[in-house]
N, C-alpha and C positions, 0 to 999 in steps of 0.2 A: 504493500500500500504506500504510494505517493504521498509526501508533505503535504499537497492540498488537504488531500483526503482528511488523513490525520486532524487535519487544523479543523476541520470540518465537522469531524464527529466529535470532537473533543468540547467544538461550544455547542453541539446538540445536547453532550452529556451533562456540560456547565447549566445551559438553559433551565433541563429537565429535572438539576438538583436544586436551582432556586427557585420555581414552581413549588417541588415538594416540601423545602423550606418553610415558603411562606405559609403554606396549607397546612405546616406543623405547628406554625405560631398562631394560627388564626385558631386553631384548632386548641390549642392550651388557653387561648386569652378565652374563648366560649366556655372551657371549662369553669375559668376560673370565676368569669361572670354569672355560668349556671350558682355556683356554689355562694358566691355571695349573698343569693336571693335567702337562701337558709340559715346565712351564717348572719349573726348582729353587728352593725358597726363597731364595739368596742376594741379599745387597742388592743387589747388581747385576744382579738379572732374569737370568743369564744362562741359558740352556737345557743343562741336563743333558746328559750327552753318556756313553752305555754301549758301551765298547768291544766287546760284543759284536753291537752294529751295523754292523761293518766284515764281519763275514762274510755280510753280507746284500747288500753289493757287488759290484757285476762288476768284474772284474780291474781292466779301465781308468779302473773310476772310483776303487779303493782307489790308482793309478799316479800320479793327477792330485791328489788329497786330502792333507794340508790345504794352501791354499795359502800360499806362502810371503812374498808381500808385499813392500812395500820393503826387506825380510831377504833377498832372495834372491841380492845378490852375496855377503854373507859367507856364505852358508851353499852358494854354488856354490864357494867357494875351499876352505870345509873338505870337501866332499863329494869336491874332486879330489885334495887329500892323501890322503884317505883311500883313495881309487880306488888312486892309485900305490902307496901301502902295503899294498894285498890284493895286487896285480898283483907285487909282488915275489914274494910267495907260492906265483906260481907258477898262479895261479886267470885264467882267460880275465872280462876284467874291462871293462866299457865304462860311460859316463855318458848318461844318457838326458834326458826332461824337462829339455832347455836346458843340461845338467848339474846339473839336482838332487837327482837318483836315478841311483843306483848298481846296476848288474846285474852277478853274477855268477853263471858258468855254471859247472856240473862234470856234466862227463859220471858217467852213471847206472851206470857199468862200475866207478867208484869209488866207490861209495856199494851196490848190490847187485850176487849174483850175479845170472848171465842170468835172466833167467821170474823173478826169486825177488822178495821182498817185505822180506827180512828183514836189515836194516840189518849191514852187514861190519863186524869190527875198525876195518880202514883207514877206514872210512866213516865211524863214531863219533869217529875223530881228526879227520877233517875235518870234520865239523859241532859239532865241539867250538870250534876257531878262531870260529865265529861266533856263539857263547851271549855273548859282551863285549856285542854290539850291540843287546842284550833288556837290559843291566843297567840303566839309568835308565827308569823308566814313559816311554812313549811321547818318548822322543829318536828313539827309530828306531820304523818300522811295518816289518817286514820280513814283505814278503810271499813265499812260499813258488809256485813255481811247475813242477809233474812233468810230463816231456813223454815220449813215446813214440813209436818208427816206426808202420810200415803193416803191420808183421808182426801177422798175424789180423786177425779179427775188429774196428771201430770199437768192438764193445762190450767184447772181451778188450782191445783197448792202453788202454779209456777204466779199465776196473774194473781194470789192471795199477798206471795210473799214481795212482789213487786210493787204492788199497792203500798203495803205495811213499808218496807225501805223507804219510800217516795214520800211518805209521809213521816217518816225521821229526818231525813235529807230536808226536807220543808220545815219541821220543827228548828231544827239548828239553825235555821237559812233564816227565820222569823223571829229565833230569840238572839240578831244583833251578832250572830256567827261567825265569822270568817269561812265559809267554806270551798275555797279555791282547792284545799287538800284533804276535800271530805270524799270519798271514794263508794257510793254503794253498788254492793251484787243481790240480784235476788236471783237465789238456787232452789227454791221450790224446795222438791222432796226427794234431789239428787245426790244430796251429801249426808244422810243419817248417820250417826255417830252409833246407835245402835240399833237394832232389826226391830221394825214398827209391830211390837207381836203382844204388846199390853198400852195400857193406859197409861201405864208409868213411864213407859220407852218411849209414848207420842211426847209424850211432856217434855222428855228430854231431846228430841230430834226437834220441838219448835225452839226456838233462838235464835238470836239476835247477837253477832259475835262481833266485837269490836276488835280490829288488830292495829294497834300504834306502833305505827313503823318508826323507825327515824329516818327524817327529812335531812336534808342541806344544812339545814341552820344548828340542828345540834350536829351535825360533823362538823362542821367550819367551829361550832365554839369548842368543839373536843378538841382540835385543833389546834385553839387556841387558850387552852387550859381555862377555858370557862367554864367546863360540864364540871357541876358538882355534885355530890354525890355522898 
């Protein structure tokens, strides 16, 4: 192959690499524009985060979220004081997640009447004790969880115990709440804790289980040696 030639093909290949070039950068600068649109302006690039993306979770994944880090002995020492001091109360109270999450149960006999929907006296006392745990933005995510026996229909215990949530959810929200990190599930009659084969066992499959996760705010002050304990 002759010089021309050579000199020839050599600015087709030049050509052909600064085409693909620029298709490269156009191609990174889209990405980078895509990603903006998700990500918040602050200097620290950090990604925005809308609490109302927690109701877009299934149970176990709002149970496991957010994670706790090398913060998770102190904030398993304040999660079990705090255990002990609902449990005085009188409330059936257990620790979960290693002990990082706190469940507590109340039966549904305290909180409605039978079939009913519609939030008791004594039931507004009790879920009064737990409006403390909404007072700082996200220290707690306390998710909300309405369970139901086998009595009827999967569709009447699912739309019984969806009703009853909605109207806890509505309670908190009316008595001056914060509930941006209030979470409820209604499970119906999918999660029995034991076989619906007496009177005694419906009792104990209806409940109402409260899990106080830790939020952002108590890891940032675990953090920062504020979690006391």
């Amino acid at each position: 192959m002759n010089i021309g030639y050579r000199l020839y093909f050599s600015r087709i290949i030049i050509f052909l690499l600064l085409i693909f070039s620029s298709a490269t950068i156009e191609s990174q600068n889209l990405v980078k524009a895509v990603k903006g649109i998700f990500e918040s302006p602050n200097k620290d690039n950090k990604k925005s985060f809308n609490p109302a993306d927690l109701y877009d979770l299934t149970l176990d994944a709002n149970l496991m979220n957010p994670s706790t880090g090398k913060y998770s002995a102190q904030i398993k020492a304040y999660q079990k004081k705090q255990a002990i001091s609902i449990k005085r109360d009188h409330y059936k109270t257990e620790l979960a997640r290693d002990g990082e999450v706190i469940i507590v149960s109340i039966p549904v006999e305290d909180l409605f009447q039978p079939s009913d929907t519609v939030i008791t006296n004594r039931g507004s006392n009790i879920l009064r004790q737990f409006t403390h745990f909404l007072k700082d933005t996200d220290f707690y995510r306390m998710v909300i969880v309405m369970h139901s026996d086998n009595t009827g229909t999967n569709k009447y215990t699912y739309e019984l115990s969806k009703n009853r949530v909605e109207n806890v959810l509505n309670w908190f929200d009316g008595s001056g709440t914060n509930i941006d990190y209030l979470i409820p599930y209604a499970m119906g009659s999918s999660m029995p804790i034991v076989d619906n084969n007496s009177m005694h066992n419906r009792n104990l499959n209806r409940r109402l289980e409260i899990y106080l996760v830790p939020g952002m705010e108590m890891i940032n002050q675990a953090k920062k040696g504020l979690l006391h304990f």
